[in-house]
C-alpha positions in Angstrom: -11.3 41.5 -63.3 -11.2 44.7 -66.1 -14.4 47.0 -65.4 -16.1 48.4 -68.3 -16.7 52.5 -67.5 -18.9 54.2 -70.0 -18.5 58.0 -70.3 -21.0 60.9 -71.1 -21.0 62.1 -74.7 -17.6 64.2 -74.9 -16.2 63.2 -71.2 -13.2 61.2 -70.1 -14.6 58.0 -68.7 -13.2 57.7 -64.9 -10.8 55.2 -63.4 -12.3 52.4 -61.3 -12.0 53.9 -58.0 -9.0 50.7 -56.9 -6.7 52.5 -60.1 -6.5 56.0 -58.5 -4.1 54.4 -55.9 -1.5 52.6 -58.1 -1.2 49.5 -59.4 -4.4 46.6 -58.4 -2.7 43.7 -56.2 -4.2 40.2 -56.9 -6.5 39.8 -53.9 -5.0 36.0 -53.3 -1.7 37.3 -53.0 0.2 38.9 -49.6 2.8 41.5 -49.4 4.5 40.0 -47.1 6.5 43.2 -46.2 3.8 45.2 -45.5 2.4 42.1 -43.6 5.4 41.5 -41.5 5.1 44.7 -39.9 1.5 43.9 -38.7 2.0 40.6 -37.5 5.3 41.6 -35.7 3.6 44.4 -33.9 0.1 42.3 -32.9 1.9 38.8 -32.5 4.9 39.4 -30.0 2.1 40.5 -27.6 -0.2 38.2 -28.4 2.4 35.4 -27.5 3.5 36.8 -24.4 0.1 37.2 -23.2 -0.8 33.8 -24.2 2.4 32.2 -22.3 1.9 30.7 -19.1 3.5 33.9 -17.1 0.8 35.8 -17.9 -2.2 37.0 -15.4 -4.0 36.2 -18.4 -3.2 33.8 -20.1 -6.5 31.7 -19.6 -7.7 34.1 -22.4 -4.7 33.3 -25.1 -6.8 31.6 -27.5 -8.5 35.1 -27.5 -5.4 36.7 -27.6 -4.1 34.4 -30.7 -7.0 34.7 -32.8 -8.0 38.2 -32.2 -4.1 39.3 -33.0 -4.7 37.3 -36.2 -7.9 39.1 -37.3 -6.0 43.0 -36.5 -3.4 41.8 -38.4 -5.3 40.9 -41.7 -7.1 44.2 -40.6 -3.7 46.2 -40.3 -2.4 44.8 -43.0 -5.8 45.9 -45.6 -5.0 49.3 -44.2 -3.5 50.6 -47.3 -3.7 47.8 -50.1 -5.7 47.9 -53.1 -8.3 46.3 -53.8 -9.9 46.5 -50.5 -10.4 43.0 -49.9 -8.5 39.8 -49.2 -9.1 36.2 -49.9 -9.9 33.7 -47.5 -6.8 32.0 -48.0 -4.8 34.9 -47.6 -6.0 35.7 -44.6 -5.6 32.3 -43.2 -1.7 32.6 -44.2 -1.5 36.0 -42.5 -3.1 34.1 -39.5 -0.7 31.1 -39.8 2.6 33.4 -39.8 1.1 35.0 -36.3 0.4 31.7 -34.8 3.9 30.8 -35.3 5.5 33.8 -34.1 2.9 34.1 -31.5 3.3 30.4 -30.5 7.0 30.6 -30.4 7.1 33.5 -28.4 4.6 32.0 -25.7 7.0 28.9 -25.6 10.5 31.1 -25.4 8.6 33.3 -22.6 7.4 29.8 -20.4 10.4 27.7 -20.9 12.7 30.9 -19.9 10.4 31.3 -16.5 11.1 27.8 -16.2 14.6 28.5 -16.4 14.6 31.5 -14.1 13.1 29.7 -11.9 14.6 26.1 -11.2 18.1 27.5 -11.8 18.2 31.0 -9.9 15.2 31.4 -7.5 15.6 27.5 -6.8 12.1 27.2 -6.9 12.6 23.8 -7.4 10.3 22.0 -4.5 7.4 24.4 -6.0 8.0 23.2 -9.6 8.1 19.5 -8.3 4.8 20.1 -6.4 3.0 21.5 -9.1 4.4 18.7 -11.4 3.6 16.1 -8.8 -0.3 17.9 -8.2 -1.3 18.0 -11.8 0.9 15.2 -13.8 1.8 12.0 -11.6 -1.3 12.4 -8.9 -3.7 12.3 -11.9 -1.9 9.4 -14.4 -1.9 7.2 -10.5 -5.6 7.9 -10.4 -6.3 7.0 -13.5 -4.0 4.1 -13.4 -5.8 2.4 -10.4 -8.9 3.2 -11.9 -8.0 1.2 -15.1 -6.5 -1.6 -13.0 -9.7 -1.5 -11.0 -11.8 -2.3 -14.1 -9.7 -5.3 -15.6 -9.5 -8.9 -14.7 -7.0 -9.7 -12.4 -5.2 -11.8 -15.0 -5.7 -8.8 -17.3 -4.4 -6.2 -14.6 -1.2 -8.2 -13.8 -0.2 -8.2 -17.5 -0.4 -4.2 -17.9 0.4 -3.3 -14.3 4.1 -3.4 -15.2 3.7 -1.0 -18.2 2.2 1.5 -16.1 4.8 1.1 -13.5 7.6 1.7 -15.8 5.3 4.6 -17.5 4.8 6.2 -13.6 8.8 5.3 -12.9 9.6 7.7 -16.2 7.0 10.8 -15.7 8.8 11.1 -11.9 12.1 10.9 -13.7 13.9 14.1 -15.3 13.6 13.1 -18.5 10.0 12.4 -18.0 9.5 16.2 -16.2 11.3 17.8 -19.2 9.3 15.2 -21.8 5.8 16.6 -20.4 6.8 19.8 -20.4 7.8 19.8 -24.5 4.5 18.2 -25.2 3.0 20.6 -22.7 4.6 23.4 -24.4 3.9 21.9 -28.0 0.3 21.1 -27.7 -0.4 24.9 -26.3 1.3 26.3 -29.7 -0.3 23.9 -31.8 -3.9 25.0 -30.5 -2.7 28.3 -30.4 -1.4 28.0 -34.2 -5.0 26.6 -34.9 -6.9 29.4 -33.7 -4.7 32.4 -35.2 -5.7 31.2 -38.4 -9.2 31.0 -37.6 -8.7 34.5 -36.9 -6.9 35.2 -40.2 -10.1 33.4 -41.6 -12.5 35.9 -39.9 -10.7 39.1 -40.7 -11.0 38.5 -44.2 -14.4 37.6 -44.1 -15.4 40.4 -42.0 -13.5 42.8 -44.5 -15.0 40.8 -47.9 -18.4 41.5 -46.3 -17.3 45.1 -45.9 -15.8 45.8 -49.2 -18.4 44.5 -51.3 -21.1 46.2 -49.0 -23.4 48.0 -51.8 -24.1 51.3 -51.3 -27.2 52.8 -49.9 
């Protein structure tokens, strides 16, 4: 919005101080060049500590959303005016959460890969699968069964035999692993652009901070 400067009697009335560096950018708008660069360099790590190789990957919606908020951060660094607009920053975050999401999923389905198919790892992938996948849907299967009338229980107890017959199968291993894969990107994609959301709040709040 055009400022209205008032000079002294007989001086030049100075620039706002967001003219002295070049043109004024609309604040809803994203360079995305200039963004690129902070979201490549914050984003590939970000993913790769949020995939499932990682010591710490317990922490990657940490890792997703603060990479999101550096980047809007990063990005501020050296645009004009100093501020951003909430949905700015939330597309900054979204373009992090998809790199950083697809980079999680290229990193765990390669140690996948690595695994099964050169350290033949295979009877520890099947355990793990068989631990955390077809142990718990039998639990919860008996426990369902357990609750219904007999007449009731013999009607669905065929679905869940053909639903236990496909999650030991390989299509069903590599099925629960896409939706495994999928679900962790989608949370993942969520919370980078809450991050996007709270780096340009934080730096609204601190560009239009009066002064003391």
């Amino acid at each position: 919005m055009p400022q209205l400067v008032y000079a002294a009697e007989g001086m030049p009335a100075p620039a706002p101080p967001e003219m002295l560096h070049g043109v004024v950018r609309d604040a809803s708008m994203v360079d995305w060049k200039a963004a690129l660069r902070a979201i490549l360099l914050l984003g590939i790590p970000a993913g790769c500590l949020s995939s499932g190789v990682s010591p710490f990957w317990f922490f990657s919606l940490f890792w997703m959303a603060g990479a999101a908020s550096l980047a809007v951060t990063l990005y501020m660094r050296n645009q004009r005016p100093a501020w951003i607009t909430l949905g700015a920053g939330a597309r900054i975050g979204l373009v992090t959460g998809l790199l950083g999401g697809w980079i999680a999923i290229a990193v765990g389905g390669s140690s996948l890969f690595f695994q099964r198919y050169v350290l033949h790892h295979d009877a520890e992938l099947a355990s793990s699968y068989k631990t955390y996948v077809t142990d718990v849907f039998q639990q919860g299967t008996q426990q369902a069964l357990a609750g219904m009338a007999a007449a009731d229980a013999a009607k669905v107890a065929p679905i869940y035999a053909q639903l236990q017959n496909w999650l030991t199968s390989p299509e069903g291993h590599a099925g629960m692993w896409t939706v495994a894969f999928a679900f962790n990107s989608i949370v993942l994609l969520l919370f980078a652009v809450g991050g996007g959301l709270l780096g340009a709040r934080m730096i609204g709040r601190t560009a239009r901070k009066p002064e003391v």
